[in-house]
Every structure is written in structure tokens, then in C-alpha cells.
KOLZA-703333 format. One record per atom (N, C-alpha, C): residue in three letters; x, y, z. Coordinates in steps of 0.001 Angstrom, whole numbers, plus 524288, in hexadecimal, padded with zeros to 5 digits. Example, Ala and Ser with C-alpha at 12.3 -4.5 7.8 and 13.67 -1.06 7.14 Angstrom:
<pts>
ALA833867E9C681E78/ALA8300C7EE6C81E78/ALA833907F31C81E78/SER832327F73681BA8/SER835667FBDC81BE4/SER832648001E81EBE/
</pts>
This chain:
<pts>
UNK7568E26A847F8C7/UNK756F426F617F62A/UNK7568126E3C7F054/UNK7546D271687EDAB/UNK7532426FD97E8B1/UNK75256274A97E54C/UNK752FA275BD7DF36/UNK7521D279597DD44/UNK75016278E77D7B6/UNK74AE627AB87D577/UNK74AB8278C27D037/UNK7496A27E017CBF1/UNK74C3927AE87C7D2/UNK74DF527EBE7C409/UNK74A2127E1F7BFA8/UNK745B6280887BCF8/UNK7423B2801B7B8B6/UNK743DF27FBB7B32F/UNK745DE27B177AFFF/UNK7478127A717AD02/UNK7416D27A967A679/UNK73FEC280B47A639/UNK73DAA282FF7A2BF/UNK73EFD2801579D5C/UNK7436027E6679AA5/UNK742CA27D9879623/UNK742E9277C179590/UNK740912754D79AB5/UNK73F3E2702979A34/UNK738B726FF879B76/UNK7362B273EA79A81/UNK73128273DF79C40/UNK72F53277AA7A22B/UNK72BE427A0F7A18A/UNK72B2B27E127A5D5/UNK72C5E279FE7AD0B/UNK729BE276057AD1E/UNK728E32725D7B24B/UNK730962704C7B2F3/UNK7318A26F887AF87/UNK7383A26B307AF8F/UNK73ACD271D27B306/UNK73E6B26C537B69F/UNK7403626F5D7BA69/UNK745C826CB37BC5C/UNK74A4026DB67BD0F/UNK74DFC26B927BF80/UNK74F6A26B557C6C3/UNK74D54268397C825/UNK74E6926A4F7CF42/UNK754C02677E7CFFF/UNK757E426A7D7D3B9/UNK75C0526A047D50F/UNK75BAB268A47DB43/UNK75CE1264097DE78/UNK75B6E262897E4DD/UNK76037261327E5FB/UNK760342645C7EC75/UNK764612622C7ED94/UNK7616E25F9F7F549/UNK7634325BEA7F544/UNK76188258B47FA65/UNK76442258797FD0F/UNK7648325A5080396/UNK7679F258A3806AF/UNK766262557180C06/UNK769E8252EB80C4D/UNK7678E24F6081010/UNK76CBC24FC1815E0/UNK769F024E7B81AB5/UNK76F592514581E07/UNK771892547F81E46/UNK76F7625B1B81D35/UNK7714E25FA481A51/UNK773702623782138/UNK7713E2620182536/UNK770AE2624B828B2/UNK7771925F4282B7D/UNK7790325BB8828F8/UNK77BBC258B482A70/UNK77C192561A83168/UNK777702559583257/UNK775B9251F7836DA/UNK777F724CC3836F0/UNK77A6824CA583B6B/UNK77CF82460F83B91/UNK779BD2420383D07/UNK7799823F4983925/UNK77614239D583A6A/UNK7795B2359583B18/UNK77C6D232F483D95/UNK7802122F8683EFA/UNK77D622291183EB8/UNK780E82267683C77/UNK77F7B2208383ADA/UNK77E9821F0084219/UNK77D8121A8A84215/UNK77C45216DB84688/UNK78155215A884A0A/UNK781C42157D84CE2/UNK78637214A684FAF/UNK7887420D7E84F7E/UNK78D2B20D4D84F0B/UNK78F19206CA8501B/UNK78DC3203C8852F4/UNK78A542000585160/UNK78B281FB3785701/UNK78E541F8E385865/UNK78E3C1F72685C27/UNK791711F31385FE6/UNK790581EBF085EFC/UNK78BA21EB8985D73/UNK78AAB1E6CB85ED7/UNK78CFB1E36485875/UNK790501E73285509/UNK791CB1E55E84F62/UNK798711E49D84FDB/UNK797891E9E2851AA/UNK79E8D1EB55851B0/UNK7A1C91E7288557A/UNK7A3AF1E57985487/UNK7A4D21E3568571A/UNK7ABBE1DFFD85665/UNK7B08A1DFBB85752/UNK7B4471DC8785640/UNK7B6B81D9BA85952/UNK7B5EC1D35E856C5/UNK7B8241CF8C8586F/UNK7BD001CE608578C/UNK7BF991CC0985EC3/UNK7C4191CA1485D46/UNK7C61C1C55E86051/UNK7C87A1C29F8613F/UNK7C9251BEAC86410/UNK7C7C01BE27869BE/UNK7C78F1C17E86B42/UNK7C7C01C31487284/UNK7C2131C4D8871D8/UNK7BEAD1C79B86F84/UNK7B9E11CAE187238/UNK7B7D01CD6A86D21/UNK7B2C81CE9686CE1/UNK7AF961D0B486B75/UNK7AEFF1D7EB86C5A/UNK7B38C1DB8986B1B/UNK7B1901DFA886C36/UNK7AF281E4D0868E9/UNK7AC151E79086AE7/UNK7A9151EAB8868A7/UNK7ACF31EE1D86583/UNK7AA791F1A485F7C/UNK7ADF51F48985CE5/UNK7ACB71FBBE86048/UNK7B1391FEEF85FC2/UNK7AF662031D864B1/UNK7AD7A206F486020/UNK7AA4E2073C85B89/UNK7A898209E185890/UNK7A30B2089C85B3D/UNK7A1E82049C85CC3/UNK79C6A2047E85DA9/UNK79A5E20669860AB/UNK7959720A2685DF7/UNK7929120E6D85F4F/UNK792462140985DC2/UNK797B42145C85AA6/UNK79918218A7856CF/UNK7956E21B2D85396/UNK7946522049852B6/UNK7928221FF784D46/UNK797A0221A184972/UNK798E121FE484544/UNK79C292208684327/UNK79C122228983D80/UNK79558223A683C8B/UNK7945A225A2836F1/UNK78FCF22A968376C/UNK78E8422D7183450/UNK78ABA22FE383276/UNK7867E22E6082F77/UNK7800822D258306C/UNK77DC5229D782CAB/UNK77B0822C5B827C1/UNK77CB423133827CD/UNK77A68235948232C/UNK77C142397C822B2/UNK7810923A3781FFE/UNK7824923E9D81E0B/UNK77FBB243DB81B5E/UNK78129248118197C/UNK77E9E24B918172D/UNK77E1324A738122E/UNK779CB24A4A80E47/UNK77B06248AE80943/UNK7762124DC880552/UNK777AD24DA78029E/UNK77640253927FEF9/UNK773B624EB87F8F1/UNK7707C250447F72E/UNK7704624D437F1F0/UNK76E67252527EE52/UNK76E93250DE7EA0C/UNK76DFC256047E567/UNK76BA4252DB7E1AA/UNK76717254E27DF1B/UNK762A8252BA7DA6D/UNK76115257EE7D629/UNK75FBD257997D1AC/UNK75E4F259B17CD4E/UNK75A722565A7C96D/UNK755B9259267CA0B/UNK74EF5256AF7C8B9/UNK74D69259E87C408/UNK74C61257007BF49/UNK7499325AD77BC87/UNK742ED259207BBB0/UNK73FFE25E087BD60/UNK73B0525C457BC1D/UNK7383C25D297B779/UNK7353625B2E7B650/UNK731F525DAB7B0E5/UNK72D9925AED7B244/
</pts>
């Protein structure tokens, strides 16, 4: 989205644009990769056993993010 403003007493063409960008506006979940097994893992004297997170997803890999810019042209 964007809006530009004609800044006349800098010359007829000079112009100020105001943008605003969104990204994920929709807020669609895109979720990180899930945990492996073959990392997780804790050792202890007796055995080798698996951690029980593995296979989780436990994050989001892209939040919603908005950015805001101000361009002057001439």
C-alpha cells in the first residue's frame, strides 16, 4: 500500500511516497520443521534413550511482519 504526495515547491516532478508493506497479513501458519530423533538424544550410564520432544513442532517459522518506508523522488 502506498501513497504519494506532490511536493510542488521542490519542483513540479519531486514527490514524497509514503509505503507501507505487509508480509503474512493473512496470518497463515507456516510452522518450523519438526524435531529429530536421531540428535536428541540423553545419555546415561545404563542406556541410550530417546528425548520425547522428538517430532514436535515447537515453533512458528514466520510470523506476521508489517514494514513502513518514506521515498522522495525528484
Amino acid at each position: 500500500m502506498s501513497k504519494s504526495f506532490p511536493l510542488h515547491f521542490l519542483g513540479d516532478a519531486t514527490c514524497l511516497q509514503v509505503r507501507a508493506d505487509f508480509f503474512n497479513i493473512a496470518n497463515h501458519a507456516n510452522f518450523a520443521p519438526p524435531l529429530t530423533n536421531n540428535k536428541l538424544y540423553t545419555v546415561s550410564a545404563a542406556a541410550v534413550t530417546p528425548v520425547a520432544i522428538a517430532g514436535q513442532i515447537t515453533s512458528a517459522a514466520a510470523p506476521r511482519q508489517i514494514q513502513l518506508g518514506l521515498k522522495m523522488i525528484w
